[in-house]
C-alpha positions as CSV (number, residue, x, y, z in Angstrom):
1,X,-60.6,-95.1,94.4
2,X,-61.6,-98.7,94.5
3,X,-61.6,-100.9,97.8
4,X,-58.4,-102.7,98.8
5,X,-59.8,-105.7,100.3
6,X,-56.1,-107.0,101.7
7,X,-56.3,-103.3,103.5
8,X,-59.5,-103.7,105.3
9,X,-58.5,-107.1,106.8
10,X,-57.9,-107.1,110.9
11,X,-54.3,-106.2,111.6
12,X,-53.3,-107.9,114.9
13,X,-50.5,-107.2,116.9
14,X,-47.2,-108.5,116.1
15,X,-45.3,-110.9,118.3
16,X,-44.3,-109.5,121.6
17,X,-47.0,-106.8,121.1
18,X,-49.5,-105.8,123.8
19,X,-50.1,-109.5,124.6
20,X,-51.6,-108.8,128.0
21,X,-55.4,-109.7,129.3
22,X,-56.9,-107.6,131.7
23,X,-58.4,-109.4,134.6
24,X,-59.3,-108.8,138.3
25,X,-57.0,-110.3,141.1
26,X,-59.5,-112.5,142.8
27,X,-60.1,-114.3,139.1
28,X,-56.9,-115.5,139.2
29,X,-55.5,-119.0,140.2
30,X,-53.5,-120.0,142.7
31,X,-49.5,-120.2,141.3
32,X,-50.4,-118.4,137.9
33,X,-48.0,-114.9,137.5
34,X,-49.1,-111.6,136.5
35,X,-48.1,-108.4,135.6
36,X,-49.4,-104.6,137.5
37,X,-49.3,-103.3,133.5
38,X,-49.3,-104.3,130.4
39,X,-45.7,-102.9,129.6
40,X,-43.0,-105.3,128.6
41,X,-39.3,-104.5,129.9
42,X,-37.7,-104.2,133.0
43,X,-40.2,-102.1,134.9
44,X,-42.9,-104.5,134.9
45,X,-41.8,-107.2,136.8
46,X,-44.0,-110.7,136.8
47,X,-45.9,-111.7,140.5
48,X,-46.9,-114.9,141.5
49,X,-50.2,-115.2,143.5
50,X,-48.8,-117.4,146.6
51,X,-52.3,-118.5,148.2
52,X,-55.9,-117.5,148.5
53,X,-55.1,-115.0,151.3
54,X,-53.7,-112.7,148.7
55,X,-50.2,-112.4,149.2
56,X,-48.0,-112.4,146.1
57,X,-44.4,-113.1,145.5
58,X,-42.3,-110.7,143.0
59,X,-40.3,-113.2,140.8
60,X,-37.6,-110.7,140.3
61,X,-36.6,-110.0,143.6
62,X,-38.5,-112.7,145.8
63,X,-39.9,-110.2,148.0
64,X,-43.5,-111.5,149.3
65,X,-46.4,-109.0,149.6
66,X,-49.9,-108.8,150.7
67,X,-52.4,-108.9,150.9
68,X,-53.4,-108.1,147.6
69,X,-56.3,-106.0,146.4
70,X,-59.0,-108.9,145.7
71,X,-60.5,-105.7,143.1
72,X,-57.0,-104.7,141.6
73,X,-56.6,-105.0,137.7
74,X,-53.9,-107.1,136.9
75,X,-52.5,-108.3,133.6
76,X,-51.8,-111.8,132.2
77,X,-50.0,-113.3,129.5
78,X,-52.0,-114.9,126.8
């Protein structure tokens, strides 16, 4: 069987597809959203990190939280 070079070429993602970067809380920037996982759909409603205090804002329901985890694992779009 010979090698199919157009196989063995890096398949990304498609659009819409796991397009989620892990990062820590406290690496984040003041006013940027993010996500608890790296589902899309309803569940996974986006946050917005309110100050440096920690507290966070759900952009569904405008409930405000906090503080925050500094060490949580969050996910943002890239």
């Amino acid at each position: 069987m010979s090698n199919n070079q157009a196989d063995d070429r890096y398949n990304p993602p498609g659009i819409g597809q796991n397009d989620f970067d892990e990062m820590r809380f406290d690496e984040i920037e003041v006013d940027d959203l993010f996500w608890l996982n790296e589902s899309a759909g309803q569940d996974n409603a986006p946050y917005r990190r309110l100050d440096e205090k920690g507290m966070v804002a759900n952009t569904r329901t405008g409930i405000v939280e906090g503080p925050f985890p500094y060490n949580k694992i969050v996910y943002m779009r890239s």
